[in-house]
C-alpha positions, 0 to 999 in steps of 0.5 A: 500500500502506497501512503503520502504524509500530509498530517501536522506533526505536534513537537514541541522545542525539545522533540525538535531539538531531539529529532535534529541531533538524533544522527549526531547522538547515535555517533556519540552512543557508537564512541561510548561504545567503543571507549568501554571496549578499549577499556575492557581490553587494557583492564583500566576503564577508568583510563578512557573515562576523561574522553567519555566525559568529554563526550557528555560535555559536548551532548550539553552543548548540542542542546543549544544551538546558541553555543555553537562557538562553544561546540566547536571549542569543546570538539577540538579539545575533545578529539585532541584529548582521545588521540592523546589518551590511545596513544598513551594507553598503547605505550603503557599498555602493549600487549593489552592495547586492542589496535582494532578498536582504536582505529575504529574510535579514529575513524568513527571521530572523523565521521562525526567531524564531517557530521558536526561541519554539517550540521553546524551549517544547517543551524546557522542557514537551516534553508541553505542548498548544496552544491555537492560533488557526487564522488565525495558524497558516495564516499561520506555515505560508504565511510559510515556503512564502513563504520556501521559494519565495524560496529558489527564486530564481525556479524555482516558485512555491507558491500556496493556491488552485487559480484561481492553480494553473499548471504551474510552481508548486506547490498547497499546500491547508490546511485545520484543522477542529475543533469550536471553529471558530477555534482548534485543540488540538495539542501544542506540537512538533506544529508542527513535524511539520505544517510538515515532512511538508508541505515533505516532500511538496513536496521529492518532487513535481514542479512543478505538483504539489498537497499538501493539509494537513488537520488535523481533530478528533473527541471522541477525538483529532486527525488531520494527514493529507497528501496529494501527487500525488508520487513515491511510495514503493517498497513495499519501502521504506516499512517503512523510511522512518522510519529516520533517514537513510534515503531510499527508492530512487527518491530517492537521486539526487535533491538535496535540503536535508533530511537524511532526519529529517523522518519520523523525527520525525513518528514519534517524536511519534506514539509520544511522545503514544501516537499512531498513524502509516501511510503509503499510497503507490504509485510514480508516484501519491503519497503519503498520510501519516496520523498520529493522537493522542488528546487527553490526558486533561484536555480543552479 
């Protein structure tokens, strides 16, 4: 069944605030993580407890966008703090020093670097639109499913090509296309809801799976649409979907990291940039997520 989202969507400051930090959270969730392995492996958690609290200082600052300057500060002390303190636990700890998960803290850093550039942009001109080459977006979305399938320790892999495809891994598909053959015209937080509804569809397919990401364009606006051979959504349920927090039947028990926002976003950027979004879903066959949004009167 084919469902299009009109409905008003009641939220207040805080749900907003919620719903627009949640990709950025679920990172620092991921780090935590990763800290208290490092921990575990040298026998010390309390060596790796400065950059935690680091992590909770700066999760304060998230929650006021008028203390940007105050992020930014936070963030550089932050990763200056955690190399620092990798590299002190790998002196004194050799034999004990787990090189995989440090790497793993690097690289997950790095993506939250680049997410926190972005959405740092988008609070300062939340109406803002992108100009961005198709190379290096593809990269930044592969570099999280690579951080994503190393969180797994092991349980999947997620692969881009069909040749490399085998029944524990998962098959991600992107494709961006638009007249200008390497660049593409998006707003800037749209980022963010490409990258979550493709991690979405990921949570709700089993292994072996296969999500494709499309991003095309026409004279009058772009279409993101995703696509999984998941679950599906119970056809009760899909008016629903996007209410913040909701899960459908078929999934609440389920164990997942997300906390139900990641549609609720991708709605409320929709109607942010006077968009269109559906849903088409069967239980058992997948799901298909279309969003479309016009092109803002000053052209490329």
């Amino acid at each position: 069944m084919r469902y299009e989202y009109t409905q008003s969507l009641s939220l207040d400051h805080e749900d907003l605030s919620k719903v627009d930090l949640h990709s950025l959270l679920n990172i620092m969730n991921i780090l935590i993580s990763l800290f208290y392995q490092a921990g575990r492996a040298i026998g010390d958690r309390d060596r790796l407890e400065p950059a935690i609290e680091k992590v909770y200082v700066i999760v304060e600052f998230m929650q006021d966008s008028s203390r940007i300057k105050g992020y930014l500060e936070n963030f550089k002390e932050f990763k200056t703090i955690t190399l620092d303190t990798l590299k002190r636990v790998e002196e004194d700890f050799p034999d004990r020093y787990n090189a995989r998960v440090a790497e793993e803290v690097e690289s997950v850093i790095n993506i939250l670097e680049i997410r926190s550039i972005e959405w740092l942009k988008r609070v300062e001109h939340p109406q803002q639109w992108d100009v961005l080459e198709v190379r290096r977006l593809k990269q930044n979305f592969l570099d999280v499913f690579k951080a994503v399938e190393k969180y797994s320790q092991g349980r999947y892999r997620i692969v881009e090509r069909p040749e490399e495809h085998g029944s524990d891994d998962y098959l991600i598909e992107l494709a961006f296309r638009s007249k200008q053959k390497n660049v593409v015209y998006i707003p800037s937080v749209f980022q963010d809801v490409m990258r979550d509804t493709l991690l979405n569809a990921r949570k709700y397919t089993p292994l072996g799976g296969h999500i494709s990401g499309v991003l095309s364009t026409n004279r009058d606006s772009i279409l993101w649409e995703v696509k999984d051979d998941g679950i599906g959504i119970p056809e009760v349920d899909l008016p629903r979907i996007i209410e913040l927090g909701f899960r459908a039947g078929n999934v609440t028990d389920r164990r997942t990291m997300g906390a139900g926002f990641g549609l609720t976003k991708a709605y409320l950027v929709a109607k942010q940039f006077s968009g269109r979004m559906w849903i088409d879903s069967e239980v058992g066959k997948g799901t298909l997520l279309t969003i479309e949004i016009p092109f803002p009167d000053v052209k490329m």
